[in-house]
N, C-alpha and C positions, 0 to 999 in steps of 0.2 A: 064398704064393698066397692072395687072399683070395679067402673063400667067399660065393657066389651065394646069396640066397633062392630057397627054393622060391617058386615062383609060383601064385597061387592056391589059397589055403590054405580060404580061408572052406568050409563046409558047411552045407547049408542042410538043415532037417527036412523029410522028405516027408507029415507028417502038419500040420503049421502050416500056415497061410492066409495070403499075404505080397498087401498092397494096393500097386498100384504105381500112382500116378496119372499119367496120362498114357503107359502102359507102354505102349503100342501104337504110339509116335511111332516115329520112328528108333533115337534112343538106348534107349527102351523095349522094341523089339525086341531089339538086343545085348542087354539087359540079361537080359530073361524066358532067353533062350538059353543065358544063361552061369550062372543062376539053378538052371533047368532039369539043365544039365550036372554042377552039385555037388547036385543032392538035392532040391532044391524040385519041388513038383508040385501045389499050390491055387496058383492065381490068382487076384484081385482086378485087374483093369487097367481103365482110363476109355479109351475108342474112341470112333473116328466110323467110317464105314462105306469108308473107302478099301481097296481091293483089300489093300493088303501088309498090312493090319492084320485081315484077313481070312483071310490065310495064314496069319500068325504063329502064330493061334488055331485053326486048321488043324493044323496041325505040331506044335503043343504038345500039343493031344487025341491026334494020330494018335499022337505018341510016351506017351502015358500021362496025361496031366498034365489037371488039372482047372481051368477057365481059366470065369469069372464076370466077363460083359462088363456094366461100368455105365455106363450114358449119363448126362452130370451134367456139373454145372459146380460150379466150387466157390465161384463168388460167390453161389450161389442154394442160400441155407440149406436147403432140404429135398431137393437133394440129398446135401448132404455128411451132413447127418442120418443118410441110409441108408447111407454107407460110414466115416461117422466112425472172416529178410531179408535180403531182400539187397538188392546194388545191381545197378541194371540201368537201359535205355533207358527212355523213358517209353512204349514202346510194350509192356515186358514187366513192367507194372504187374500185370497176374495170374499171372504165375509169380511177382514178389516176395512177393504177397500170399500165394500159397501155402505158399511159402518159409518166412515168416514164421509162417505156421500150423503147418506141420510142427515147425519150430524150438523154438517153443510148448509144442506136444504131444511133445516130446520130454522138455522139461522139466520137464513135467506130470509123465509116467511115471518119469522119474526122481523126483521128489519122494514117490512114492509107493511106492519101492522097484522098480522094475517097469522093464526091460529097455526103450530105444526110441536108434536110431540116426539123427538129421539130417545129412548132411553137404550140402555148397553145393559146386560143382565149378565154378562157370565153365562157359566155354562149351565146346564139343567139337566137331572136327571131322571131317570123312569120314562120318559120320550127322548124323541127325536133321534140325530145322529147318536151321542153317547148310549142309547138304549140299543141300537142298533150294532154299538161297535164297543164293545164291553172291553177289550182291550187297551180302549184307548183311554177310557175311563178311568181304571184301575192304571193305565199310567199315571194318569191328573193327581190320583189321591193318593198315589207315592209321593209326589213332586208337593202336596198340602194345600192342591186346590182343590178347594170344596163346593159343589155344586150343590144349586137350588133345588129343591124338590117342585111338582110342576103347582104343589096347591099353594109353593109360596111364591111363585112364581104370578101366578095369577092376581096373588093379596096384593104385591108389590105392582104390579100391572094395574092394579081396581085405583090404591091410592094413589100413585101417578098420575094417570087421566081423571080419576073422580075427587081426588082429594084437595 
């Protein structure tokens, strides 16, 4: 018989400050929650003022957790100052570029001995943008890109940082 992994291994410090940009989308949601669920409790996340991203930060205080809402954009240098690729549509030219920075800043950290995790996931579905814009989804899966579902999403997220 073969043996199962456990699932969801990763643990997160409740004393660390983990920045999530753009946490408060969809998938940012899942994500702070499941975050949350193994030990994390500072937040860093980038919001705009919609209701469920309201809650999120709601829910995360009420259960304990320290949540730092930064309004910003990351094309405009002095915001990223204060929280300091891929391929994609031409419409998702600032997440590439973000991408691309994170990517960067990971191998920054590395080079300098010092702990930092990029990973690029493709797209995902049942959250986030695509949940929200069904249209552009069912463009994807004409064109035979196939997006993640959020619980593989997550497995692949566990064995990245925990694996």
């Amino acid at each position: 018989m073969a043996a199962i992994p456990a699932k969801y291994l990763t643990a997160f410090s409740p004393i660390k400050f983990y920045i999530l940009i753009g946490g408060l989308g969809g998938l940012g949601r899942s994500l702070s929650k499941w975050m949350f669920n193994r030990g994390a409790r500072n937040f860093g996340q980038s919001a705009t003022d919609k209701p469920a991203e309201r809650e999120v930060v709601q829910n995360l205080e009420i259960a304990g957790a320290t949540v730092h809402v930064v309004r910003g954009d990351v094309i405009n240098k002095e915001d990223v100052v204060k929280i300091s690729g891929s391929v994609g549509t031409a419409t998702e030219s600032n997440c590439c570029a973000t991408n691309a920075f994170l990517d960067a800043f990971a191998r920054d950290r590395h080079s300098l001995g010092k702990p930092a995790t990029s990973i690029g996931f493709g797209i995902i579905s049942k959250i986030g943008y695509l949940h929200e814009n069904p249209d552009i989804e069912a463009l994807l899966l004409r064109k035979g890109i196939q997006p993640l579902n959020e619980e593989d999403f997550l497995q692949i997220l566990d064995l990245s940082l925990g694996g």
